[in-house]
C-alpha positions as CSV (number, residue, x, y, z in Angstrom):
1,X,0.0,0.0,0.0
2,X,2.8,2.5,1.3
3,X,4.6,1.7,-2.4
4,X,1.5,2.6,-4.4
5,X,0.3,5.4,-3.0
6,X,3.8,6.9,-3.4
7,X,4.0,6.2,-7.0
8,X,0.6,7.4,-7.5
9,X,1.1,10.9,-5.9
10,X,4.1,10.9,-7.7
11,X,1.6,10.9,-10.5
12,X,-1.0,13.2,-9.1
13,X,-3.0,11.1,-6.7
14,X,-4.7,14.0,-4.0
15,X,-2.9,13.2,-0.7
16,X,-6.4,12.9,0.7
17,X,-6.4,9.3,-0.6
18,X,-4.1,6.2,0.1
19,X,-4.0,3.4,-2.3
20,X,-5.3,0.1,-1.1
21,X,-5.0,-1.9,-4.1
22,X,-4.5,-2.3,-7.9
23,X,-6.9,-3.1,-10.1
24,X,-4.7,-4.6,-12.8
25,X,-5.2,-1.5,-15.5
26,X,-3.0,1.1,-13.9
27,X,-6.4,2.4,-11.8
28,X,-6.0,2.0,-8.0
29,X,-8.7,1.2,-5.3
30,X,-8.4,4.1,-2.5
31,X,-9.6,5.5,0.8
32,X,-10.0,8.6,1.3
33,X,-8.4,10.4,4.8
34,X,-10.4,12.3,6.9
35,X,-10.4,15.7,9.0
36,X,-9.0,13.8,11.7
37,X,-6.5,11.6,9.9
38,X,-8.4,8.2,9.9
39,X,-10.1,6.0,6.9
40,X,-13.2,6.8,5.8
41,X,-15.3,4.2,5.0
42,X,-15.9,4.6,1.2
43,X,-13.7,2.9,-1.7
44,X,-12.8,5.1,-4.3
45,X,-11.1,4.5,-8.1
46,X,-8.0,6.4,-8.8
47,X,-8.1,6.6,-13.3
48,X,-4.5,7.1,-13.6
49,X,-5.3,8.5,-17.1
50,X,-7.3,11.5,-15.6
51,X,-5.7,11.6,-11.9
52,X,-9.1,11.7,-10.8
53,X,-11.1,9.8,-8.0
54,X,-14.3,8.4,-8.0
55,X,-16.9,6.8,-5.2
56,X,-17.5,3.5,-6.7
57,X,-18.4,1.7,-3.3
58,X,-20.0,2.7,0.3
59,X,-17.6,1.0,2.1
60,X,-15.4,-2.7,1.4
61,X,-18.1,-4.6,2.8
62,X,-20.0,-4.1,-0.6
63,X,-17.0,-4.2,-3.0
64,X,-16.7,-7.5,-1.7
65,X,-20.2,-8.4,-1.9
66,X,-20.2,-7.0,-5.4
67,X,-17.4,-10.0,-5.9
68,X,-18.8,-12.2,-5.4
């Protein structure tokens, strides 16, 4: 995790988010950081073409529901 999320703000990823995981396309899986420094509960996509992120979950309980 530390290793991606360096690359990707080397790359323009917001230091509001840390990278949790790849997806395999050059797009990372994030959580965003709260006011108060901890995890919030909603999984974003990083687009490493557009150094944008994007809600695509509430939390990891339904990306892994969504899985399955």
């Amino acid at each position: 995790m530390a290793r991606n999320t360096k690359l990707a703000r080397e790359n323009g990823l917001s230091d509001a988010f840390i990278a949790i995981a790849e997806d395999g396309t050059g797009d990372l899986l994030c959580l965003r950081i709260g006011d108060s420094a901890e995890l919030l509960r909603e999984v974003y996509v990083w687009l490493h073409e557009t150094c944008e992120c994007e809600q695509i979950y509430r939390d990891l309980g339904e990306m892994i529901r969504m899985q399955e």
